[in-house]
N, C-alpha and C positions, 0 to 999 in steps of 0.2 A: 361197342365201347372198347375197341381195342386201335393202339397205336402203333402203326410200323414203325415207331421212333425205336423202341425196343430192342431193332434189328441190328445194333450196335458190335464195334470187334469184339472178340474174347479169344486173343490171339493165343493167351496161357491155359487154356482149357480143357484141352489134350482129353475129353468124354470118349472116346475110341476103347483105347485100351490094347490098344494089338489085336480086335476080337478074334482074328483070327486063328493067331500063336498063342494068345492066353487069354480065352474070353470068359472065364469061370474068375479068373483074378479082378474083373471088373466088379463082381457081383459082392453084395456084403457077405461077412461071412455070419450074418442070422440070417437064415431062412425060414423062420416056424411057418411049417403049415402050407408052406410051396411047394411041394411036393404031395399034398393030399389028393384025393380021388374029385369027382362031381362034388360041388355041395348045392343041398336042395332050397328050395324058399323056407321051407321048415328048418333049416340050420342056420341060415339069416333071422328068423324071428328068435332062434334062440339066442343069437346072440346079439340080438339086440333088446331080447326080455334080461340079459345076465348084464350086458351094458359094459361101461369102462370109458376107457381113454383115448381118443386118435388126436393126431395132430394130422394136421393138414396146412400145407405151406401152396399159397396164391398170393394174388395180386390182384385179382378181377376182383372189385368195389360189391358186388351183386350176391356175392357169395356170401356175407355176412346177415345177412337177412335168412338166408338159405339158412343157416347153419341154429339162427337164431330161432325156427322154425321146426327145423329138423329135432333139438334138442327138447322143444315141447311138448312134440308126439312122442318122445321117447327120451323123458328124464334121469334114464338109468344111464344116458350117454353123454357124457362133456369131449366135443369136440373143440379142441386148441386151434385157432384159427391164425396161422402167420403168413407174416409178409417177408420173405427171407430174401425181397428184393423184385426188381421186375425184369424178366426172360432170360439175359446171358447172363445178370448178378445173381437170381438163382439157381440156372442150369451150375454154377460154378458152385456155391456152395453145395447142390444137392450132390454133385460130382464129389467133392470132398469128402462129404459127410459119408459115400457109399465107398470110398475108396479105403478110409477109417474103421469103416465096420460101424462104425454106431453115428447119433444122431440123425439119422435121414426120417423124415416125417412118415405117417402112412398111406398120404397120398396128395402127389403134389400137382399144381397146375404146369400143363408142360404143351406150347404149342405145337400144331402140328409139323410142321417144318424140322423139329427139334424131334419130333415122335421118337422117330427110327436110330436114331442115334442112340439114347438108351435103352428101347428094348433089344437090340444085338447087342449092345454092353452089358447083357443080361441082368439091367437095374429093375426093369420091370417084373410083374408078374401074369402070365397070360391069364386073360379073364374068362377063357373060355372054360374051366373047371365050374364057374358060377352059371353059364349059359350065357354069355353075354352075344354070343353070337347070332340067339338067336333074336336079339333085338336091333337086328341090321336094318330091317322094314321101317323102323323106326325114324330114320335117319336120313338126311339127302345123301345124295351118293358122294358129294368133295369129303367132307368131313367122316363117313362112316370108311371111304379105302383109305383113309390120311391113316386112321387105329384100325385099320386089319394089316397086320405085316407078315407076313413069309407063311400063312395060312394061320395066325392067333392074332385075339382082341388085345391092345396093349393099353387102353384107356377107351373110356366113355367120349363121346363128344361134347363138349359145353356149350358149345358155338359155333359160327360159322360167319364169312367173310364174301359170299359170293359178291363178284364184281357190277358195278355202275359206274354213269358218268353224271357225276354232278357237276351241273355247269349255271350259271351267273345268267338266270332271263333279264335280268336287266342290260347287261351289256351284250349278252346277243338282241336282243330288241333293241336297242342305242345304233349300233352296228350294221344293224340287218343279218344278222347271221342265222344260215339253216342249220339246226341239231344236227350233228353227223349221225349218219346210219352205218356209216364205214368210216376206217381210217383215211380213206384218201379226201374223203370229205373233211376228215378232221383237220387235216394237213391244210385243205385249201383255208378251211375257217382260221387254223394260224396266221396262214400268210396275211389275208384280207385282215383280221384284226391288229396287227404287227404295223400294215401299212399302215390305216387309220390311225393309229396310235401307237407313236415307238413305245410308250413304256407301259403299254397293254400285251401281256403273253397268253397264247391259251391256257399252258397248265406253267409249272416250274417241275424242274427235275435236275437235282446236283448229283444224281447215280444214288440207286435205293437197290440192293440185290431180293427186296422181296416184290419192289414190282417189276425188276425184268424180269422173273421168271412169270409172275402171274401172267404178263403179257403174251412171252414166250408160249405159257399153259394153255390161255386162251389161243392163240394161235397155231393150236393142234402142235407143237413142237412137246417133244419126248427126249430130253439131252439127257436127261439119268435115265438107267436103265441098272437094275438092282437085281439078283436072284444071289439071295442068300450075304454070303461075304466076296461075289462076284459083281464088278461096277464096271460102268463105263461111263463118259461123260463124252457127249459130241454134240457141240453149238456149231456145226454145218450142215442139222438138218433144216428140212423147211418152217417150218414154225420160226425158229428161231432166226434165220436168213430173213422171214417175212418181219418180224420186229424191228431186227437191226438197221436191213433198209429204210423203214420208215422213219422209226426213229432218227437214222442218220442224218433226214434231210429235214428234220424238223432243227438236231442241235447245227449241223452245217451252215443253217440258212438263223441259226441265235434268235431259233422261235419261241425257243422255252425259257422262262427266269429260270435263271443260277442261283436260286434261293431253297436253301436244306427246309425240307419239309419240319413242321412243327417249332420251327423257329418265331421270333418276333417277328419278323420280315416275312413270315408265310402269311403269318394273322395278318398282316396289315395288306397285303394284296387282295387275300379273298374278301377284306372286309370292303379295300375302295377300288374293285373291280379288274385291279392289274391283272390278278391272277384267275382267269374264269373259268377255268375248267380243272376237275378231280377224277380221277380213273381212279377208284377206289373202293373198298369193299363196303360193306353192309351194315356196318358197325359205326363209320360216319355222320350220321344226324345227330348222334350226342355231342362228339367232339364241335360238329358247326354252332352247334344251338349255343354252346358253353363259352364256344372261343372265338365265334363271332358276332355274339349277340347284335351290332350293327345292321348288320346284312340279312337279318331276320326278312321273309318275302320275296328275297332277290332270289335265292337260291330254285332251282326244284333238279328230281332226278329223271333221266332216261336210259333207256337199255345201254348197255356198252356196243361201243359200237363194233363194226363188225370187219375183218379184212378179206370177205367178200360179198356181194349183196344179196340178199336172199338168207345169210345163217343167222344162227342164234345162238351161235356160240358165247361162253362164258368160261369163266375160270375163278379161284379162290385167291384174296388176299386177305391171309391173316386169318386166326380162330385159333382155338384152345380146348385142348381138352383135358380133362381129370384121371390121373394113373393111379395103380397100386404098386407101393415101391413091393419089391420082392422083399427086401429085408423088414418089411413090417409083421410083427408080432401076435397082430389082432387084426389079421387079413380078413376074417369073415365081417366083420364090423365096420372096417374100414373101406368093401366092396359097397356094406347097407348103405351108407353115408354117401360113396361115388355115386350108386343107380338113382341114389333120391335126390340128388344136386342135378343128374344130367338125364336119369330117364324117367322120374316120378313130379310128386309135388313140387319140385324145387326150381324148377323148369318156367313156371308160371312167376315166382319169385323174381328170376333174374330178367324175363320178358318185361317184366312191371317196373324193373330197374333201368330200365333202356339197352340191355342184351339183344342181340338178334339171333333165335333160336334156328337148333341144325336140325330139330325135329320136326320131321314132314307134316304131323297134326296141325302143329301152331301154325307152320307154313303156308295151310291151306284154309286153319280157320277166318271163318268169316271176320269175325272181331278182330282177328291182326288184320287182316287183307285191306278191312273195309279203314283199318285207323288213318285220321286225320293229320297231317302232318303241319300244323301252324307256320314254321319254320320255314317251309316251302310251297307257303301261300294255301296250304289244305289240300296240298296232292296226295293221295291215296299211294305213297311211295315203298309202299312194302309191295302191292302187286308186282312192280317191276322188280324189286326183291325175292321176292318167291319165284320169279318166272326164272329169274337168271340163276336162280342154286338149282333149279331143275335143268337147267342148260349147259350145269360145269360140266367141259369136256372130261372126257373117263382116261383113263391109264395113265395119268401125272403120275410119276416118283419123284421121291426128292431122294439125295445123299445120306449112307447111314452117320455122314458126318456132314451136315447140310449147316450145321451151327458152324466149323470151322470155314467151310466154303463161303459164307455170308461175308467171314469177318475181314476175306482175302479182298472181295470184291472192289475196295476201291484203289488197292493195291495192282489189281487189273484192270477191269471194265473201267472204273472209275476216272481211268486216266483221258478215255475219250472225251469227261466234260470239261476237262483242266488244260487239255491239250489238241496238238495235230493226232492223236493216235484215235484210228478209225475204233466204228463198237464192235466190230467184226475181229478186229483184232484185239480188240480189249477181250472178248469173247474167246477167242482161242488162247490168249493170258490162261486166262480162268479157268481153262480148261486143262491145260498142259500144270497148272497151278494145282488143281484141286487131283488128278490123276495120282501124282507125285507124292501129294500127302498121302491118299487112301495108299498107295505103292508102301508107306514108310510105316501104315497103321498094319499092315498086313493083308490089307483087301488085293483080290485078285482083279489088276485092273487092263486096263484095254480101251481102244475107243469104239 
């Protein structure tokens, strides 16, 4: 249930802070309680038998239920539940609000892409004082390295976005088309679909910076590379070389609709067949069920496909997880609230709300595995879900400013779908682009 529409500019945003030259002026100046020792589950029940006040600022629909549950078990607690916007309209006010010193909530919903970026603005607080670490098992592995950053937990997981191809059996059966197992199958499936039918594409793509990277991800490509306030960005390794070529010959050859995703013109493709195919994460089957109600049956999923034959590789797009801001007041209460949304009871809540959990339990229970998907004629489409968050490849970074780098994107990459300029070069835009800023935030950069 989450939308990469989200991933919109917030060119004024400046979350950084110099961390480098002044990473202590990022942070609010309340700290209570971030500097204390261990705290045990016996100082969590006290302070959730003494009770009080948290606010919490999301967006995720799911979490109200959560919260609505949470405060029954435990009516000493009124949790404030806002919506201070969705992804870069909240990263900005939360930026504000921490750069003020007052109003920042006690724990806000912050995607993983965005992670890194406030906990070296030192907004967050590390959860490992609670033990949060040692609930890593817990966890698939996208979602649980996205919150461990520079050896501390910087938020809980909520969710997870491992990747699928959802694609149109109706007009691959119309067509005759074989499900790609690879990219290059998928390339052939454009062309043959394209010929049949000019105004039939496999997918649409008007340049999205959260799935070239996922693609990038899955295609074992490693272009950040992060230790500490030490970066480098290089889209000439292979990973990324294997996307850009493909993708190149897919926009070259004007295989893909020029239609921005989640627009009117997206719904109206995926409903009358134009647009047949989604590379997309986990989180998907809501948004189809909701917003293409027509195409109910047509649809179903299969593994991503692969750019070479025999892997099983995968990657993340999209997921969220639950922080402690540092300047919260009532940090022991406001941890109770995070582990019960994302590692307790709460979990079950936002599953039942159409969430797709990043907790290995539900991953592997029979009762998610076995659910029926009406939507997609009754295919059992969380097994190919489960398979593929077990499959995200390992050692993705993103930027500890991967929010300002998103916003450049179509000011670089971008320009390949608008123009002659290749993605390779749009790519090294991006890159000599996003270098320049970390150069001007204080990061030590390099390629």
């Amino acid at each position: 249930m989450r939308s990469t529409a989200v991933r919109h500019s917030l060119r004024g945003l400046g979350l950084v802070c110099a961390v480098v030259l002044a990473a202590t002026a990022c942070g609010s100046g309340s700290t209570a309680g971030s500097d204390s020792g261990p705290v045990s589950a016996a100082g969590l029940d006290a302070a959730l038998e003494k009770g009080g006040t948290i606010t919490v600022w999301a967006w995720e629909p799911t979490l109200k239920q959560v919260v609505t549950d949470f405060q029954a078990k435990y009516p000493n607690v009124h949790v404030n539940l806002v919506n201070a916007g969705t992804g870069d309209k909240q990263y900005t006010a939360l930026q504000n609000a921490v750069q003020a010193g007052n109003g920042a909530p006690d724990v806000a919903q912050v995607e993983y892409y965005a992670l890194g970026q406030f906990a070296l603005g030192k907004s967050l607080q590390d959860l490992s004082k609670y033990g949060a670490s040692d609930l890593s098992k817990q966890y698939s592995p996208g979602p649980w390295n996205s919150v461990s950053i520079n050896g501390g937990v910087y938020a809980l997981p909520m969710d997870s976005g491992p990747m699928a191809l959802f694609y149109n059996k109706k007009v691959f059966d119309q067509y005759q088309l074989k499900v790609p197992t690879t990219w290059d199958e998928y390339l052939d499936d454009a062309r043959k679909l394209h010929a049949a039918n000019p105004n039939a594409y496999i997918t649409n793509d008007a340049g999205d910076a959260g799935f070239t990277t996922s693609m990038i991800w899955q295609a074992g490509g490693h272009p950040y590379k992060v230790n500490g306030t030490k970066v480098s960005v290089d889209f000439t390794d292979p990973g990324s070389a294997k996307f850009a070529d493909t993708w190149q010959k897919l926009l070259s050859d004007r295989l893909v609709a020029p239609v921005t995703s989640w627009s009117d013109q997206w719904y109206k493709g995926l409903g009358d067949g134009t647009i047949a195919t989604l590379a997309l994460g986990a989180w998907m089957p809501a948004n189809l069920a909701s917003g293409v109600p027509s195409a109910a049956g047509d649809w179903r999923v299969a593994p991503l496909p692969q750019w070479q034959q025999g892997q099983t590789a995968s990657s993340e797009n999209g997921g969220s997880s639950l922080a402690l801001m540092k300047s919260s007041a009532n940090q022991d209460l406001a941890y109770a609230f995070l582990k019960f949304a994302n590692a307790g009871e709460g979990v079950q809540d936002r599953i039942k709300g159409g969430a797709f959990p990043a907790t290995t339990a539900d991953l592997d229970s029979p009762a998610f595995l076995d659910t029926a998907f009406p939507y997609f004629g009754g295919q059992q489409a969380n097994k190919i879900f489960s398979d593929s968050a077990k499959n995200v490849a390992t050692g993705w970074q993103y930027l500890p400013y991967q929010v300002y780098a998103n916003s450049i994107f179509n000011d670089t990459v971008g320009k390949a779908y608008v123009s002659g300029t290749t993605l390779s070069s749009g790519l090294k835009a991006w890159q000599d682009s996003s270098l320049k800023y970390g150069s001007e935030q204080g990061f030590s950069t390099g390629k």
